[in-house]
C-alpha positions as CSV (number, residue, x, y, z in Angstrom):
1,X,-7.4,-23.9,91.5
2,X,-10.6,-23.0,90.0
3,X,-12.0,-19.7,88.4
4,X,-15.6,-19.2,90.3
5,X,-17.3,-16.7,88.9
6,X,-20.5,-14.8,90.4
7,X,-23.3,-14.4,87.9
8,X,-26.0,-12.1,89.2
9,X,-28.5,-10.1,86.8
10,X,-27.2,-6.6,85.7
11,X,-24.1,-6.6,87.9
12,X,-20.8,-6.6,87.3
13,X,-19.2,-10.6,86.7
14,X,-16.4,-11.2,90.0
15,X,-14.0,-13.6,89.3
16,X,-11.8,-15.1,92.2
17,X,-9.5,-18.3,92.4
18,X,-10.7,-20.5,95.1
19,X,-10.0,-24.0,96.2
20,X,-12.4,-26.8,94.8
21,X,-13.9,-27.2,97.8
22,X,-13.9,-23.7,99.0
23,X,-17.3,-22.1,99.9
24,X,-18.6,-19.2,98.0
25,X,-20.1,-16.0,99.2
26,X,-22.3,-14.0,97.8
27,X,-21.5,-10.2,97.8
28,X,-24.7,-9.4,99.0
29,X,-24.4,-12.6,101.9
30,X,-27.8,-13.4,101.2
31,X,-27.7,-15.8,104.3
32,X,-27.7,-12.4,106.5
33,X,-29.9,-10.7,104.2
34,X,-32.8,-13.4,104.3
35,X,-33.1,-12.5,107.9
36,X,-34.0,-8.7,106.6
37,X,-35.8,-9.7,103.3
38,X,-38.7,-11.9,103.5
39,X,-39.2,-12.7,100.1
40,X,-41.9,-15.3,100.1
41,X,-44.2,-13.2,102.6
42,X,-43.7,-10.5,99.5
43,X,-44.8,-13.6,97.5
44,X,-47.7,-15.2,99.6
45,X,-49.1,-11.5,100.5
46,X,-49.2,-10.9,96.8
47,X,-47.1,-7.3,96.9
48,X,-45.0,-8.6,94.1
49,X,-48.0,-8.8,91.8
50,X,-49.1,-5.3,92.3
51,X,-48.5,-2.9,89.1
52,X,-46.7,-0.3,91.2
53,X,-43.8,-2.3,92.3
54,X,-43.7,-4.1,89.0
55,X,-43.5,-0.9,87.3
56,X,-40.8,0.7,89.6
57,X,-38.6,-2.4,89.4
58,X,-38.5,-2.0,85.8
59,X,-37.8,1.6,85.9
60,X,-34.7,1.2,88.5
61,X,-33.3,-1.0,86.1
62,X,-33.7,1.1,83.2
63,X,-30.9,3.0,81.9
64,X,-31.9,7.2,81.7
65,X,-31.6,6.9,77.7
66,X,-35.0,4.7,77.2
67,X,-38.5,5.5,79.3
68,X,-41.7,3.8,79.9
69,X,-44.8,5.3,79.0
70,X,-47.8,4.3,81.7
71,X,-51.0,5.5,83.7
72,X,-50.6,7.3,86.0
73,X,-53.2,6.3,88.9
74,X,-52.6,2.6,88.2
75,X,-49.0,2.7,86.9
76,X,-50.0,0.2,83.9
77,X,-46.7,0.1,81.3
78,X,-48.3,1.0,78.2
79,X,-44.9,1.2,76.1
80,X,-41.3,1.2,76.5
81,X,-39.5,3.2,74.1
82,X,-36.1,5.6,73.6
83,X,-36.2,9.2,75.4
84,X,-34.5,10.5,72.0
85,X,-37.9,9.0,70.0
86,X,-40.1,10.1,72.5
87,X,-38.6,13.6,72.2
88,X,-39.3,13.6,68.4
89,X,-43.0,13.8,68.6
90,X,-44.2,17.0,68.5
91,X,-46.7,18.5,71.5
92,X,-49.9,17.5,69.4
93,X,-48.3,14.4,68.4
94,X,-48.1,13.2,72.7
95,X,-51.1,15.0,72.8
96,X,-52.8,12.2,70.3
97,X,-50.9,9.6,71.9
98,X,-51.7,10.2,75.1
99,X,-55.7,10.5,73.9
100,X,-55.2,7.3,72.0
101,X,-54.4,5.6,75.4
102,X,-57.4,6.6,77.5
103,X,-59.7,5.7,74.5
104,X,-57.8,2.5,74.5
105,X,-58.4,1.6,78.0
106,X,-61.1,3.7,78.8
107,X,-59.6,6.2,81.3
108,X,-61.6,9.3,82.3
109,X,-60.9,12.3,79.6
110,X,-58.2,13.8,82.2
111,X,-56.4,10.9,83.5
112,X,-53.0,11.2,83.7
113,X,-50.6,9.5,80.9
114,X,-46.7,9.9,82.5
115,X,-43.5,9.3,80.8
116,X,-40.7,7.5,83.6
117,X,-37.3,7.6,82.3
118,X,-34.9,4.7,83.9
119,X,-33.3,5.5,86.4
120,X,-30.8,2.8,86.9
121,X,-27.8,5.5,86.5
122,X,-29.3,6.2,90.3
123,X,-30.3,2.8,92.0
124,X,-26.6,1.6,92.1
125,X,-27.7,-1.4,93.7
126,X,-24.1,-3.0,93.9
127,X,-23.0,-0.2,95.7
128,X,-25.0,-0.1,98.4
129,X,-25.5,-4.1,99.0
130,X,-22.0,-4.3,101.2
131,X,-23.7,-1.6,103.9
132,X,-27.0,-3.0,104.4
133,X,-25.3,-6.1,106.9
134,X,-23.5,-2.7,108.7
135,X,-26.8,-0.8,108.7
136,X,-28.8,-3.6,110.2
137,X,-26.9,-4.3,112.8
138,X,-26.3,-0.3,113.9
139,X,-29.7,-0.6,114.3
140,X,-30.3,-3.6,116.1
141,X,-27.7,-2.5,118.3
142,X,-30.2,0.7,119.0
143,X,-33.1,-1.6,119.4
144,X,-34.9,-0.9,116.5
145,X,-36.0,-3.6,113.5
146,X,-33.3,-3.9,111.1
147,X,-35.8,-4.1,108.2
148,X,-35.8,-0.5,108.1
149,X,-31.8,0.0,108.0
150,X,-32.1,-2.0,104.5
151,X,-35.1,-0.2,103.1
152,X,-34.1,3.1,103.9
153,X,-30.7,2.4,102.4
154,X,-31.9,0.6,99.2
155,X,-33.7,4.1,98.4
156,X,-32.2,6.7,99.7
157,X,-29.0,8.1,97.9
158,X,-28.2,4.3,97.3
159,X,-24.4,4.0,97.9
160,X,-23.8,7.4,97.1
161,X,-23.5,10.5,98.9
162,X,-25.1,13.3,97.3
163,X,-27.3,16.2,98.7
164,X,-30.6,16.5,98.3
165,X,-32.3,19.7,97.0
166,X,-34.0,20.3,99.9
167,X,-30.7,19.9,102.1
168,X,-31.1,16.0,103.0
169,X,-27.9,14.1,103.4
170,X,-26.0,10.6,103.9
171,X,-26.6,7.6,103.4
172,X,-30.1,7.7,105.5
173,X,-30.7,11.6,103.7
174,X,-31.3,13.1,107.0
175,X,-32.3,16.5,107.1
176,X,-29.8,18.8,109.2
177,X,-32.7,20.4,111.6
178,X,-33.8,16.0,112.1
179,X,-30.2,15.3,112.2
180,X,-29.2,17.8,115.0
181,X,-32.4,16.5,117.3
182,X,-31.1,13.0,117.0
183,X,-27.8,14.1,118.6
184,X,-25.9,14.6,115.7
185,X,-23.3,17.3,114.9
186,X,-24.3,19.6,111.6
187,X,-22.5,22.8,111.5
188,X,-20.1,24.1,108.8
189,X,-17.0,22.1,110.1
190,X,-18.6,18.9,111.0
191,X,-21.4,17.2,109.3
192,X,-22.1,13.8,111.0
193,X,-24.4,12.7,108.5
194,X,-21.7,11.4,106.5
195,X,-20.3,8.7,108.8
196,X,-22.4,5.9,108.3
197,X,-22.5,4.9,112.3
198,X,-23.6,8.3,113.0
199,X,-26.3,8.5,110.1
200,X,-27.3,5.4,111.0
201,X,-27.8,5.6,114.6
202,X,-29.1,9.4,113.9
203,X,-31.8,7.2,111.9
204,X,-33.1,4.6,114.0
205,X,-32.9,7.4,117.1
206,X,-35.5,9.2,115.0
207,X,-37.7,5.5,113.9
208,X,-37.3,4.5,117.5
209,X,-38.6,7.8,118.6
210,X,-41.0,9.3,116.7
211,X,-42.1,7.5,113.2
212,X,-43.2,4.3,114.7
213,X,-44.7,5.9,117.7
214,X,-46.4,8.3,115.4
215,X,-47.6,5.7,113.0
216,X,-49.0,3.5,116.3
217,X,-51.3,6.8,116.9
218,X,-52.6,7.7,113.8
219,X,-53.7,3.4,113.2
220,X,-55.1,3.6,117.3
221,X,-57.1,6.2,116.5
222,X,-58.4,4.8,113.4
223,X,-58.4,1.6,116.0
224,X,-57.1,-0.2,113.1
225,X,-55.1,-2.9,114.9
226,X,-51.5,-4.0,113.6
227,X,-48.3,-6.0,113.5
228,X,-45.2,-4.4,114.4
229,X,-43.5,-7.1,111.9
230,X,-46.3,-7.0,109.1
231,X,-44.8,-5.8,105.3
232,X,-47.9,-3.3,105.5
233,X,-47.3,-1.6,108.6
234,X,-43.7,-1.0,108.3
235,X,-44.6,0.4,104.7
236,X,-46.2,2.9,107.2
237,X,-44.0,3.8,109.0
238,X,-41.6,4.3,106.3
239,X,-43.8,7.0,104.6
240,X,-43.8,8.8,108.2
241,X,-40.6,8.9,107.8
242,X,-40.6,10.3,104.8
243,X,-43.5,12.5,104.7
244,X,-43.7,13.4,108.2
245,X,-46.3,12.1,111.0
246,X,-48.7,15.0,109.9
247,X,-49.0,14.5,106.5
248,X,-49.5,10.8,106.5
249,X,-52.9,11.6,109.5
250,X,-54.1,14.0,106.9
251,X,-54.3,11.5,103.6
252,X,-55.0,8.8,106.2
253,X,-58.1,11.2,107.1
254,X,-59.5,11.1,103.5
255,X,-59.0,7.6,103.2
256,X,-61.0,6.5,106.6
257,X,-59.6,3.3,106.6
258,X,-61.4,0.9,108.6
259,X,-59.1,-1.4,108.8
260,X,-54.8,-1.7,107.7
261,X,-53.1,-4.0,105.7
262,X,-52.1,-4.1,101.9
263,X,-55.6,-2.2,101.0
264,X,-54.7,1.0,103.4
265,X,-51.1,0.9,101.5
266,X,-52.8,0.4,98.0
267,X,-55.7,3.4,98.8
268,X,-52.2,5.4,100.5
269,X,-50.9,5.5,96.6
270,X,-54.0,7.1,95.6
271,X,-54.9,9.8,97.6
272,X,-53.2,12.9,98.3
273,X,-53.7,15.4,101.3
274,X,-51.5,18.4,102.7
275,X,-47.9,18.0,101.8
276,X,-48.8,13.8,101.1
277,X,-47.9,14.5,97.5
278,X,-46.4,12.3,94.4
279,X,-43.3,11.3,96.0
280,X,-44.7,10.2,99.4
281,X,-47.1,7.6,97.1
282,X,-44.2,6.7,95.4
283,X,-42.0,6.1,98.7
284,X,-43.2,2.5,100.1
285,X,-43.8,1.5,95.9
286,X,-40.0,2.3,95.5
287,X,-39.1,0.4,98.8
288,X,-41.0,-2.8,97.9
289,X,-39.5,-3.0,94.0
290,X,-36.0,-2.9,95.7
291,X,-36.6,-5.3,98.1
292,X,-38.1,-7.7,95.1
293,X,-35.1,-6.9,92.9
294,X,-32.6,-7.8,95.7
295,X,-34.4,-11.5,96.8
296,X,-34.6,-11.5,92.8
297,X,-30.5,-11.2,92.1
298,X,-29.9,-13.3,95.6
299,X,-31.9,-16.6,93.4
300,X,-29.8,-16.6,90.7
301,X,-27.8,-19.7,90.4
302,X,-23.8,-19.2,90.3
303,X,-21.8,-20.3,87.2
304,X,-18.8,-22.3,87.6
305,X,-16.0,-22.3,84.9
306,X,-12.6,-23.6,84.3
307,X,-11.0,-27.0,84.5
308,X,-12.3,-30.1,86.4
């Protein structure tokens, strides 16, 4: 017998005895997950070159102690430094700082400087990887594209089930007015949003039935034509799920796109309208850096100790 160990970036080390010749799994089974995960159309599309993924991948594996200062339109990474230093300056002293960057890289005399702690205390990435196979097929068993079962999960609550303060719950952090229309039980004896099967199918019920419908009629009356399967228009979809269908049609208003793709997603993370605030830009940012992390840890080669 052999030790085999599993070496992925920022994950815990597993070590199991195995014969020599035995064959490894991944935790994650990254054969399944390649079906899901399209890393090199990520690649050849260029979305893992943009700033805002880059920036949230960074962030998700940032512990909540250190912070990265950057712009807040672009989300450039000026600096990385410790909360607790940060916290030292005084207001005129961020104040200066923040001046010192717009001079720097010529930003308008209001643009927005932010400081992002890490958040890596949240994204528990190992935690969630052993539901996204489960998720996928829950949803291809309710006809709808499994793609969304792993970004949804990746993001939302990952492998954790915590409330949101606006009420949102489970593992697909439905809320209980959205969970009850999708046939599920929410009442004070019986919250079905915490069994994965039902959260799940309670989630692809409401993809299946009205985000993707709804994102089809705000693009056909844009008559912006699309691919179900393209990265962009299921980026859409997800922020209809998230925002809603009528908050998306109003920033997709002010925008005027005359055409989809990665350029309606990029001008979607500028604009605001209605309730199409912060978060909802952030939403399909946070979804791609998770999906680039993941084919990221699935490429790292495995270690093999002990004797030979």
């Amino acid at each position: 017998m052999r030790l085999i160990i599993l070496l992925f970036i920022s994950l815990p080390i597993f070590a199991i005895a195995q014969p020599s010749n035995a064959v490894i799994e991944d935790e994650i089974h990254p054969e399944n997950i390649h079906e899901i995960i399209d890393e090199k159309v990520l690649l050849e599309e260029g979305w893992a070159e943009l700033p805002q993924p880059i920036f949230w991948k960074q962030i998700m594996m940032l512990s909540p102690d250190s912070c990265l200062i950057n712009i807040a339109a672009s989300r450039v990474i000026i600096e990385k430094m410790s909360l607790a230093d940060y916290n030292l300056m005084s207001d005129q002293q961020k104040d200066d700082y923040r001046d010192s960057i717009r001079t720097k890289h010529q930003l308008v005399g209001d643009a927005k400087i932010y400081r992002t702690t890490g958040k890596n205390d949240f994204y528990k990435f190992e935690t969630v990887y052993p539901t996204l196979i489960e998720g996928a097929a829950e949803f291809t068993k309710n006809n709808v594209d499994p793609w969304y079962a792993q970004a949804i999960l990746l993001i939302e609550s990952p492998g954790q089930m915590k409330k949101s303060r606006v009420g949102a719950y489970g593992p697909f952090q439905l809320m209980p007015r959205v969970a009850r229309s999708q046939g599920l039980t929410v009442n004070r004896s019986l919250d079905e949003r915490k069994d994965f099967k039902r959260s799940a199918f309670g989630a692809s019920q409401l993809l299946k039935k009205i985000c993707i419908p709804e994102a089809k009629k705000i693009l056909d009356a844009k008559n912006i034509t699309y691919n179900e399967t393209d990265i962009w228009f299921r980026l859409f979809v997800l922020h209809v799920y998230h925002a809603g269908a009528l908050n998306v049609k109003a920033v997709v208003n002010v925008i005027n796109p005359a055409e989809g793709g990665q350029e309606l997603i990029k001008a979607m993370w500028q604009n605001k309208a209605a309730q199409f605030g912060n978060n909802s830009q952030n939403y399909s940012q946070i979804a791609l850096a998770s999906q680039l992390i993941v084919s990221e840890r699935r490429s790292v080669p495995r270690l093999t100790l002990g004797n030979q």
